[in-house]
MMTF fields as JSON, N, C-alpha, C and O atoms, coordinates in Angstrom:
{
  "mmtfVersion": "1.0.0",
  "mmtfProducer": "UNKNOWN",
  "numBonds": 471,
  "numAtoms": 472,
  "numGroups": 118,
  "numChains": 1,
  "numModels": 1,
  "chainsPerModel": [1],
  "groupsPerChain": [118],
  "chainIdList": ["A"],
  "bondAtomList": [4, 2, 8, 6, 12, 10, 16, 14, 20, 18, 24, 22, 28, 26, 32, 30, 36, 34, 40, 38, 44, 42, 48, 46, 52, 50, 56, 54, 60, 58, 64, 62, 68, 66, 72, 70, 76, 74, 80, 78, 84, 82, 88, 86, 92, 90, 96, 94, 100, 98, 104, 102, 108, 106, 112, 110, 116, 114, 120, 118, 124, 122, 128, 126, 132, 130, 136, 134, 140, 138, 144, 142, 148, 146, 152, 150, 156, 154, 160, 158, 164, 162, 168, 166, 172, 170, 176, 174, 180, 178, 184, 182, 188, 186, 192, 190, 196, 194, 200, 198, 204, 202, 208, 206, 212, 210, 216, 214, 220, 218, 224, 222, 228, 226, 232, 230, 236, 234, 240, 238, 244, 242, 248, 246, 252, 250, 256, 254, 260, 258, 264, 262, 268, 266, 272, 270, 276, 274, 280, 278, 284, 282, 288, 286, 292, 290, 296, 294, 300, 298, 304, 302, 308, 306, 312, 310, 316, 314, 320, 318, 324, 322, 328, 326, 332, 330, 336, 334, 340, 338, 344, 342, 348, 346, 352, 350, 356, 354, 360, 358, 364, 362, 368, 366, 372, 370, 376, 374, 380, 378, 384, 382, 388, 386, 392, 390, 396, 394, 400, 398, 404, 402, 408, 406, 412, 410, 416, 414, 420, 418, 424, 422, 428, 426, 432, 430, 436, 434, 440, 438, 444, 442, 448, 446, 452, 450, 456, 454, 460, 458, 464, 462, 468, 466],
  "bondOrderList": [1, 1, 1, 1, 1, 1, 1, 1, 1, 1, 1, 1, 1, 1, 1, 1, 1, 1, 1, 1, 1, 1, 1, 1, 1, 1, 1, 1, 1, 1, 1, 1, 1, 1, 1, 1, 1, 1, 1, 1, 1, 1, 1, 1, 1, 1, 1, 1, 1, 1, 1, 1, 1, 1, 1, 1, 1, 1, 1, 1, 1, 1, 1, 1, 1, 1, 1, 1, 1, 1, 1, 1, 1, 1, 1, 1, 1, 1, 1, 1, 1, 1, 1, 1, 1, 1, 1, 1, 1, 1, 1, 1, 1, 1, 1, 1, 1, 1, 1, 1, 1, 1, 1, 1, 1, 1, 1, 1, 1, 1, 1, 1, 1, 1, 1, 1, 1],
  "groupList": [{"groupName": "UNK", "atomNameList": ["N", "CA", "C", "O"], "elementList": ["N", "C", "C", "O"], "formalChargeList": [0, 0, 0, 0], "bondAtomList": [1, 0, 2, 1, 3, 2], "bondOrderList": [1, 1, 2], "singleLetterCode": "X", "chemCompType": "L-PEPTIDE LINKING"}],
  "groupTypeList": [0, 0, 0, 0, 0, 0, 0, 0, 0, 0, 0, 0, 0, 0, 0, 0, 0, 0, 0, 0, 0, 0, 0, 0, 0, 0, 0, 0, 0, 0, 0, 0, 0, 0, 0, 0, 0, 0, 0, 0, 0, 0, 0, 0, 0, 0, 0, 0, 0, 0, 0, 0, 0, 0, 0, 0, 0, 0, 0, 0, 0, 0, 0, 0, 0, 0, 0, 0, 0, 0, 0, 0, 0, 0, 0, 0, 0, 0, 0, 0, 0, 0, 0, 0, 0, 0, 0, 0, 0, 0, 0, 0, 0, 0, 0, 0, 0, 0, 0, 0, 0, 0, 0, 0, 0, 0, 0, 0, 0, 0, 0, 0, 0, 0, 0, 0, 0, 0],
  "groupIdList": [1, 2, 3, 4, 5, 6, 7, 8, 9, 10, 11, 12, 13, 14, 15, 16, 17, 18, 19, 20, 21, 22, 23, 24, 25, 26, 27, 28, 29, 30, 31, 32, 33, 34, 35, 36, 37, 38, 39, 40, 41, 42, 43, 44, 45, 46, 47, 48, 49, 50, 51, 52, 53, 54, 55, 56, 57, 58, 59, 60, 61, 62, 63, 64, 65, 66, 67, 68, 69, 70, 71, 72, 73, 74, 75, 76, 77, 78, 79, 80, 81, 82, 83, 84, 85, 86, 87, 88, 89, 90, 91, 92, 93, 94, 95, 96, 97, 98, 99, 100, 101, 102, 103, 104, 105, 106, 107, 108, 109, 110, 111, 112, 113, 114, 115, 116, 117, 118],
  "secStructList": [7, 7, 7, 7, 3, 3, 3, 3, 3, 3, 3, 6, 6, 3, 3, 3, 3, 3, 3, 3, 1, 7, 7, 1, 4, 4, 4, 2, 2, 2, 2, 2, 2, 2, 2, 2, 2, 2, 2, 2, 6, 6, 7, 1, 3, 3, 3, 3, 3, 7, 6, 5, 7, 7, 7, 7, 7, 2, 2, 2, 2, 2, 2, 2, 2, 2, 2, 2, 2, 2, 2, 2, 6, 6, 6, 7, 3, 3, 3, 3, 3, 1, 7, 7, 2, 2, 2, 2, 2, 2, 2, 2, 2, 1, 1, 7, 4, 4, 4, 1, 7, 7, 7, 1, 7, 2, 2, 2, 2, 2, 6, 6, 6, 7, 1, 7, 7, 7],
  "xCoordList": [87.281, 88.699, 89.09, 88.461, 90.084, 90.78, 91.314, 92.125, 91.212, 91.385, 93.076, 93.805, 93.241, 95.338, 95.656, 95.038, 96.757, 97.589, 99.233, 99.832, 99.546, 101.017, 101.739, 101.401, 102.86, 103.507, 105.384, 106.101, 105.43, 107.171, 108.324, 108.574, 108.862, 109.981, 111.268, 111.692, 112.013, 113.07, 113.982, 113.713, 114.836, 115.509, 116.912, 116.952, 117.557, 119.423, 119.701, 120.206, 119.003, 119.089, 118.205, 118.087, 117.776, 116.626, 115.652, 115.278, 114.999, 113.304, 112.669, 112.974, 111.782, 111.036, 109.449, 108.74, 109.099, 108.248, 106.563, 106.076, 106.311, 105.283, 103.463, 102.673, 103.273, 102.04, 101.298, 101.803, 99.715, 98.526, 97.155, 96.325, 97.191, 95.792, 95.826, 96.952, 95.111, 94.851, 95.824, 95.915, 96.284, 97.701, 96.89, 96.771, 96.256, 95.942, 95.404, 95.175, 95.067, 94.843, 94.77, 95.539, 93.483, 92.842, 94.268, 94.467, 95.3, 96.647, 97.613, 98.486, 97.186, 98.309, 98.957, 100.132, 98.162, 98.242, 98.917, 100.074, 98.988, 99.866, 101.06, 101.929, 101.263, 102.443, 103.559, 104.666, 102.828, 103.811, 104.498, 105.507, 103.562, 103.708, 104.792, 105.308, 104.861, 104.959, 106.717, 107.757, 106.787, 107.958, 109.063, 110.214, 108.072, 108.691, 109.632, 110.829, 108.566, 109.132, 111.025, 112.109, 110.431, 111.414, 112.672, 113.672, 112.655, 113.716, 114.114, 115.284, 113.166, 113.754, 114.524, 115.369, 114.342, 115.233, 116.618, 117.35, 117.127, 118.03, 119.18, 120.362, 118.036, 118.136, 118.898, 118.514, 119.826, 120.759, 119.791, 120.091, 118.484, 118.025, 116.831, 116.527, 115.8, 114.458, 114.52, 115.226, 112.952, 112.467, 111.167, 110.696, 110.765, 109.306, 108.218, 108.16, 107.73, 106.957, 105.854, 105.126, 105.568, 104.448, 103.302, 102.187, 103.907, 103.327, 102.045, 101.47, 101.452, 99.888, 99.056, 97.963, 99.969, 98.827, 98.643, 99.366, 97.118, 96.471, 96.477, 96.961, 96.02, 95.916, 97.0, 97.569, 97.062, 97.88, 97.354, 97.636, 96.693, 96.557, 97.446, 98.565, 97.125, 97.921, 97.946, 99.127, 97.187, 97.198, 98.271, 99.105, 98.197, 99.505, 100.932, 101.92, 100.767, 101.835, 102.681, 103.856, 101.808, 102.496, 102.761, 103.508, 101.985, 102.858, 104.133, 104.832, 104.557, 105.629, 106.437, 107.521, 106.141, 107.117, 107.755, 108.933, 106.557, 107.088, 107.887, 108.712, 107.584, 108.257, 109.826, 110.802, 109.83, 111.451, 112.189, 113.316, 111.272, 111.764, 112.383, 113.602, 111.558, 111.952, 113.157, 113.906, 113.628, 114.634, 115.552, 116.603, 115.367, 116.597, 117.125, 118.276, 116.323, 117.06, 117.58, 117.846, 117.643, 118.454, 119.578, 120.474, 119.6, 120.845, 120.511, 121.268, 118.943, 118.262, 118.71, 118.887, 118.881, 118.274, 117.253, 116.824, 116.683, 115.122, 115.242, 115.721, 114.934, 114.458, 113.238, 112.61, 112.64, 111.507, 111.286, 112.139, 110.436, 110.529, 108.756, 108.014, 108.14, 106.743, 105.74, 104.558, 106.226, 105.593, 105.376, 106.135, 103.905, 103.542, 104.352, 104.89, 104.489, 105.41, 104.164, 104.576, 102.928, 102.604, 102.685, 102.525, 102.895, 102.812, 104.643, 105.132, 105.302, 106.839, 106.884, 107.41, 106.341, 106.055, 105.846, 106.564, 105.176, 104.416, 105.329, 105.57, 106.294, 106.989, 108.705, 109.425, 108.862, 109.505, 109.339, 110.386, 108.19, 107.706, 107.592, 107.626, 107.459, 107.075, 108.446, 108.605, 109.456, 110.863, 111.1, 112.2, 110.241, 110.46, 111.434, 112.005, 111.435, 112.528, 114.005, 114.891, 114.039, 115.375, 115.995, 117.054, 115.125, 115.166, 114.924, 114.47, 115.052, 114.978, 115.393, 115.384, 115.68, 116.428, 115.961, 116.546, 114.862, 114.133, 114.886, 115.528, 114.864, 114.931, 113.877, 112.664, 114.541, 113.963, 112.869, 112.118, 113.302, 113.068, 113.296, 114.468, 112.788, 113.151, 114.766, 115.626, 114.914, 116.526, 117.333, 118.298, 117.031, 117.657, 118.289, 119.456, 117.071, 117.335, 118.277, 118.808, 118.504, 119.035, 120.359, 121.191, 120.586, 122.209, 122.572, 123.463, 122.214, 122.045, 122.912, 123.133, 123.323, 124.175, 123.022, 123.371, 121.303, 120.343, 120.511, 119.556, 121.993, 121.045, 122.124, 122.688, 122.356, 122.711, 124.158, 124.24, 124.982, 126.304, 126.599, 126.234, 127.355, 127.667, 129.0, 129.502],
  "yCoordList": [106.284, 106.473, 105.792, 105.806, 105.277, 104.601, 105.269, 106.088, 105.279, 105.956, 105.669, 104.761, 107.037, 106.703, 106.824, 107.434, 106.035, 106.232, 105.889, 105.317, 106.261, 106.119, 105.788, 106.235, 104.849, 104.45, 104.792, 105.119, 104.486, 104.841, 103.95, 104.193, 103.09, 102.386, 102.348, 102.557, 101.916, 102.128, 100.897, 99.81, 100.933, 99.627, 100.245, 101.395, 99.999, 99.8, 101.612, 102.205, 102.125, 103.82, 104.57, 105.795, 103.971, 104.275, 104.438, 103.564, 105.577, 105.599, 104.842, 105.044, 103.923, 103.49, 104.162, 103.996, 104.68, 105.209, 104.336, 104.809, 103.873, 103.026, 103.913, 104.345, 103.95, 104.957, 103.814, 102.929, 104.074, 103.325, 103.968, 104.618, 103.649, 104.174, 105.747, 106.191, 106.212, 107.339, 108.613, 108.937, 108.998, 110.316, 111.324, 111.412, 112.179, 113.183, 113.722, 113.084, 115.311, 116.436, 116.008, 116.263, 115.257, 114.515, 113.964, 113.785, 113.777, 113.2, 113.616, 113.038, 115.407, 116.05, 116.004, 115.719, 116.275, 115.932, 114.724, 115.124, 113.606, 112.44, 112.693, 113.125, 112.494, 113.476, 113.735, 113.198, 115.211, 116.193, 115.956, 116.483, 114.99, 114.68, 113.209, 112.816, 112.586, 111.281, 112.197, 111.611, 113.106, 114.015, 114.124, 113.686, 115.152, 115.679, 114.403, 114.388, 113.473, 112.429, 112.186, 112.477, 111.396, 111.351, 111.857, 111.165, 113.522, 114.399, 114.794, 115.082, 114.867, 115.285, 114.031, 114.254, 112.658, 111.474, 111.571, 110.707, 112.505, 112.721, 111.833, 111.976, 110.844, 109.696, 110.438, 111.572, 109.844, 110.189, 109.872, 110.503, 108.779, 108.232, 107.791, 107.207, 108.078, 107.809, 107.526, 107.885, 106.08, 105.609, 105.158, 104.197, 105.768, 105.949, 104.552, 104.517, 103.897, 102.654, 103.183, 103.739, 103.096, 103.08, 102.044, 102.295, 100.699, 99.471, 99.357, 98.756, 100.124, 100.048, 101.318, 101.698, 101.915, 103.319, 103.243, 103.122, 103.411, 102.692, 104.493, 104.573, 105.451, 106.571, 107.465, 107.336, 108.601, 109.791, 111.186, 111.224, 112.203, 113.371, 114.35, 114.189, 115.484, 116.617, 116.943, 117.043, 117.176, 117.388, 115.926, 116.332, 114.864, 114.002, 114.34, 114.335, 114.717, 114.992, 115.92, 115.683, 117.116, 118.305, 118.1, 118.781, 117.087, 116.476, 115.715, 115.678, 115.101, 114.671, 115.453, 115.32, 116.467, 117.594, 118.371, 118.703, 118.634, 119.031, 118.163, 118.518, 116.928, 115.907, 115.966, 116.141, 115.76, 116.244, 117.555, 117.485, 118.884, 119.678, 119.555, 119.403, 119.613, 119.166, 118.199, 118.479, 117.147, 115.958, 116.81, 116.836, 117.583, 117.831, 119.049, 118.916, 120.234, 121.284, 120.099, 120.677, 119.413, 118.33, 117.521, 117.12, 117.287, 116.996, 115.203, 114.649, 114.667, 113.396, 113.156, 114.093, 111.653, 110.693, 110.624, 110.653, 110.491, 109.904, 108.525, 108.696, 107.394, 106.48, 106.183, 106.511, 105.277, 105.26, 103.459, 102.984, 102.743, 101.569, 101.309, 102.037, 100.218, 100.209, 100.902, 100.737, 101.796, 103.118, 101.926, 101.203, 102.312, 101.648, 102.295, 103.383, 101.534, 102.047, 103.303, 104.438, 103.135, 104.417, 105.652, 106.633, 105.938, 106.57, 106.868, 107.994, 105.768, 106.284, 107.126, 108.22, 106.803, 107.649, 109.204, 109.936, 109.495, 110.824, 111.465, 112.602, 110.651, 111.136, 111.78, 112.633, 110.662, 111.009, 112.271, 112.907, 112.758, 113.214, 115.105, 116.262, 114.51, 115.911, 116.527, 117.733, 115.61, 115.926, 115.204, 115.027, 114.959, 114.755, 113.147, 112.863, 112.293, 111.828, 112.327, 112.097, 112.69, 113.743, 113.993, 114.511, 113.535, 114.236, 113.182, 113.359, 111.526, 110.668, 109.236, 109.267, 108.249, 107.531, 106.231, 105.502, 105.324, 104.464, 102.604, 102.143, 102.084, 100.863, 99.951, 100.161, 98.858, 97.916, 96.675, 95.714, 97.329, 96.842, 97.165, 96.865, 97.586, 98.092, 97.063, 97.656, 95.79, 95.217, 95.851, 96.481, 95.758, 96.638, 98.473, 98.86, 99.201, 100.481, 100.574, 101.638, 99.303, 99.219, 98.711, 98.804, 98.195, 97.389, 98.312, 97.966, 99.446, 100.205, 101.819, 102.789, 101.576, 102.834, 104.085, 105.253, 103.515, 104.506, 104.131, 103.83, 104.122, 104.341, 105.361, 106.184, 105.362, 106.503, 105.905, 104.823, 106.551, 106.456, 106.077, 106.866, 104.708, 104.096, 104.872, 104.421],
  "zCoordList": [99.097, 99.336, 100.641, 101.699, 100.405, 101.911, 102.896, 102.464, 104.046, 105.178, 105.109, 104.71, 105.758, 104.884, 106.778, 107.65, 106.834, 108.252, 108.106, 107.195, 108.916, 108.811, 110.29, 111.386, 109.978, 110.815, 110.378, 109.432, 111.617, 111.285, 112.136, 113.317, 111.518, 112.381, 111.842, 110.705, 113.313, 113.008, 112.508, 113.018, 111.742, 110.931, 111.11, 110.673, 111.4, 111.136, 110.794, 109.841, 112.273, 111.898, 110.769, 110.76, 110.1, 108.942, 109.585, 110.367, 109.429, 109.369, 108.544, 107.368, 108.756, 107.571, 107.548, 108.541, 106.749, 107.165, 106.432, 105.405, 106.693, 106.237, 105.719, 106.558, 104.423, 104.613, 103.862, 103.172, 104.209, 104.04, 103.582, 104.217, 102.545, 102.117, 101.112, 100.888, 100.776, 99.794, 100.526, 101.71, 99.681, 99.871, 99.305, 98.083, 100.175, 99.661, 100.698, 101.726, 100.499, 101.175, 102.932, 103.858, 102.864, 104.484, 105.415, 106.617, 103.882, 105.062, 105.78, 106.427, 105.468, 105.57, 106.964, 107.196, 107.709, 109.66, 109.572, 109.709, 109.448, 109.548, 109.09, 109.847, 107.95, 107.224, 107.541, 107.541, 107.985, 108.329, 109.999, 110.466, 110.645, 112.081, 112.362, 113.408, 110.8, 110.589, 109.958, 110.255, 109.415, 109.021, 109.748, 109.757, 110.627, 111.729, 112.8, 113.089, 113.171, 113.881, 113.478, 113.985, 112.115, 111.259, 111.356, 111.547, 111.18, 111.754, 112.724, 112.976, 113.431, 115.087, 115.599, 116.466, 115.161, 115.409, 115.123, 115.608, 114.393, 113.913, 112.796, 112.484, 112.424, 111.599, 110.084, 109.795, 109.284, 108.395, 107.008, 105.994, 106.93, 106.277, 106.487, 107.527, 105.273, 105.332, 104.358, 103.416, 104.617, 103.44, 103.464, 104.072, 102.908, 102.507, 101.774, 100.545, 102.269, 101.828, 101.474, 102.297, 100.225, 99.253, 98.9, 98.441, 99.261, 99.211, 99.034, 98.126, 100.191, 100.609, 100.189, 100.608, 99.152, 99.18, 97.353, 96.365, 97.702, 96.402, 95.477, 94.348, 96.022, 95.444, 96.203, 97.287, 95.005, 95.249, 94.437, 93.239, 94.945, 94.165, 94.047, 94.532, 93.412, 93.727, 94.993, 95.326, 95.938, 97.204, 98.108, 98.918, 97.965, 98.13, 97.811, 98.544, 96.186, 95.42, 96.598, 96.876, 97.299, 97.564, 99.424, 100.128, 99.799, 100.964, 100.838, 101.851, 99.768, 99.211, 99.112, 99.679, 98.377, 98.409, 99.462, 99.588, 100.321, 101.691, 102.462, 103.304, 102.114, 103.224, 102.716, 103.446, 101.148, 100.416, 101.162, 101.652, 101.162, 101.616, 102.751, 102.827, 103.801, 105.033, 104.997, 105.933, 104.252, 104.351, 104.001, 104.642, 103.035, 102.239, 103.342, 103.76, 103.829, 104.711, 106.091, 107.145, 106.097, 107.302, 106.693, 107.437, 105.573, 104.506, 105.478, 106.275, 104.919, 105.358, 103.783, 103.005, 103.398, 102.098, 102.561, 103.714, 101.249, 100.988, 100.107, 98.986, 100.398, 99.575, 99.79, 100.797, 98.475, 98.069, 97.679, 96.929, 98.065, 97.918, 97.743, 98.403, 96.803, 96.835, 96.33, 96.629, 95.458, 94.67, 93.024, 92.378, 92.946, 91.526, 90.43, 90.638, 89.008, 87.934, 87.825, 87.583, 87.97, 87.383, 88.133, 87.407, 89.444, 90.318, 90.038, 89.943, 89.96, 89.52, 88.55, 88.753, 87.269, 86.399, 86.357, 85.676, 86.861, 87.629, 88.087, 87.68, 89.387, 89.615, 89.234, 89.753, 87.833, 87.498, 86.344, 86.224, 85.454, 84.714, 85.724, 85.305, 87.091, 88.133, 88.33, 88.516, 88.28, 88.72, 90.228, 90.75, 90.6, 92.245, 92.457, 93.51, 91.256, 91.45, 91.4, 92.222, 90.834, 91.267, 93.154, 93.508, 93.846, 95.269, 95.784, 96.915, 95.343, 96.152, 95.539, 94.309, 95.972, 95.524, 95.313, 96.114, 94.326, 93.99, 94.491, 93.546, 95.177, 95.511, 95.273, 95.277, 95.054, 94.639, 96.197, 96.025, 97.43, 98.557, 100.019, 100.245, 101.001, 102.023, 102.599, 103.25, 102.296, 102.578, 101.792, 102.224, 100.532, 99.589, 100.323, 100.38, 100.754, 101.256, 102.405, 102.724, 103.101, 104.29, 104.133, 105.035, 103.063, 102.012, 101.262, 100.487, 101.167, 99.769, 100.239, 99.514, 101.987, 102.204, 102.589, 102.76, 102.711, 103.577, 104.881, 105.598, 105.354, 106.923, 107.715, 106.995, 108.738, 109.426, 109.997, 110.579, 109.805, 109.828, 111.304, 112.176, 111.717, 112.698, 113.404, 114.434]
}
C-alpha cells in the first residue's frame, strides 16, 4: 500500500486539498488535520484532488464522510475533481455524491462558482 499524505493550497479562496496515496484507516491523522485546516481558514469552498490516490477502503470511505460532515456543519462546498469512474461509482451507489459536487478539473472548480465569495 502507498504511503498516503496530504497537502492543501490555496487557489482563488478555494482550498484545494491535494491527497496521495491509499485512503484508508492509517490516513485518518492527515485527514482530519488536512480538514480542520481547511475550515478554520474560513474558506467558502473545498476541493478535494483525488488524482493521486490509487486506493480507497471502507475505512477511507468514512474519512470522507467525516470530512463531508465537517464541510457541511460550516455550510463549506465540497468539490471533487480526479476521483476514478470506479471510485465515482461507489460513490455514487454510497450516496456520498449527493454531498459534493463532481468537476471535470481543478480550473473547472475554480470557474465553476467553488470559491469564496469576494
Amino acid at each position: 500500500m502507498a504511503e498516503f499524505s496530504v497537502e492543501i493550497r490555496d487557489r482563488a479562496g478555494t482550498a484545494v486539498v491535494d491527497l496521495r496515496g491509499d485512503l484508508d484507516g492509517r490516513a485518518g491523522t492527515a485527514v482530519d488535520a488536512a480538514c480542520a485546516e481547511a475550515v478554520r481558514s474560513d474558506r467558502q469552498a473545498i476541493v478535494l484532488n483525488f488524482a493521486e490516490v490509487g486506493y480507497i477502503n471502507s475505512s477511507g470511505i468514512a474519512l470522507i464522510v467525516g470530512m463531508l460532515a465537517d464541510a457541511r456543519r460550516q455550510a463549506i462546498q465540497v468539490g471533487v475533481v480526479g476521483l476514478s469512474d470506479h471510485y465515482r461509482h461507489i460513490f455514487e451507489i454510497t450516496r456520498l455524491a449527493d454531498f459534493m459536487t463532481f468537476l471535470g478539473s481543478e480550473d473547472e472548480a475554480i470557474g465553476n462558482g467553488m470559491t469564496a465569495p469576494a
